[in-house]
C-alpha positions as CSV (number, residue, x, y, z in Angstrom):
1,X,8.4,-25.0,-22.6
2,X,10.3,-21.8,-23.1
3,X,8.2,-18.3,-22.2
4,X,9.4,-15.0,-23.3
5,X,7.7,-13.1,-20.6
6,X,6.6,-14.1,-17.5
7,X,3.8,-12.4,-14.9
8,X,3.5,-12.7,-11.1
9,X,0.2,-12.3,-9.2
10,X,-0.3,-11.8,-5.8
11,X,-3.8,-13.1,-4.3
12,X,-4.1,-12.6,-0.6
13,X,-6.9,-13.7,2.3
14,X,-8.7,-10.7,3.4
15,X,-7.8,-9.3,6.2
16,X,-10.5,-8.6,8.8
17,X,-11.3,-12.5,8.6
18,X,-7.9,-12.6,9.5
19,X,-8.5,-10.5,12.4
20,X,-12.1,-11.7,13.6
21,X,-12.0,-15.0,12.5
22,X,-8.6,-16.2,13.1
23,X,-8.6,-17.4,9.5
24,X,-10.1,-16.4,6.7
25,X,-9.6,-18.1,2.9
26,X,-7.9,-17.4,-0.6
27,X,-10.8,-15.5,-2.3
28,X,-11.1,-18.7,-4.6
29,X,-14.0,-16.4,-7.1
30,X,-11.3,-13.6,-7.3
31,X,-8.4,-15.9,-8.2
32,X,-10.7,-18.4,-10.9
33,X,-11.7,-14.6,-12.6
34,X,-8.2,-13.2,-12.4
35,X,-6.8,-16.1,-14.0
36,X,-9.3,-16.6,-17.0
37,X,-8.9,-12.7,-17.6
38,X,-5.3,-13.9,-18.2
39,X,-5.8,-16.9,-19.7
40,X,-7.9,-14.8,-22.6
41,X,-5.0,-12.6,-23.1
42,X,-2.9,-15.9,-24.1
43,X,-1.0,-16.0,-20.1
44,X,-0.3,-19.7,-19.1
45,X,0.3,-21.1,-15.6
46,X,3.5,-21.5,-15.0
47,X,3.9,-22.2,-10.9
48,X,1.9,-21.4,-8.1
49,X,3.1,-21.8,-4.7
50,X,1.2,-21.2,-0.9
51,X,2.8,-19.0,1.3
52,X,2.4,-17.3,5.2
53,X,3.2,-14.1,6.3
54,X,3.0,-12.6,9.5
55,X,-0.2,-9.7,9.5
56,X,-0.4,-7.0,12.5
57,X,2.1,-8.8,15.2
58,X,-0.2,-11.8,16.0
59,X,-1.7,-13.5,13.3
60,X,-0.3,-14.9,9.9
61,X,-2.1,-14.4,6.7
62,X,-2.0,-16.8,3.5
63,X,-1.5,-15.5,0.0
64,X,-0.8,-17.2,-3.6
65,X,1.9,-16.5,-5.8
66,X,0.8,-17.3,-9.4
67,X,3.4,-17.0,-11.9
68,X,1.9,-17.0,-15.8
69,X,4.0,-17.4,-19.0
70,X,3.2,-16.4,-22.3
């Protein structure tokens, strides 16, 4: 399918879980509501990949990169 405009969203674990907790989670509730919102306005998911960056010298922090079409 060929999209004429693409969006890329960022959603990232919170941090002080990070910090406290060792881990902490995607914030599933705030990704399901971002992506409806989108979803309303006609946005399509396109890819979504997983990745792990580094956060304050010792721990690593996950985040989701959503890309939508429309």
């Amino acid at each position: 399918m060929t999209y004429k405009e693409y969006k890329v969203i960022n959603v990232v674990e919170g941090g002080l879980g990070t910090i406290f907790l060792g881990a902490s989670g995607i914030p599933m509730k705030k990704m399901e509501v971002t992506l409806n919102q989108e979803a309303a306005s006609g946005w399509q998911l396109v890819f979504q990949v997983i990745e792990q960056k580094r956060f304050l010298l010792f721990w690593k922090r996950e985040s989701v990169v959503i890309t939508l079409g429309r």
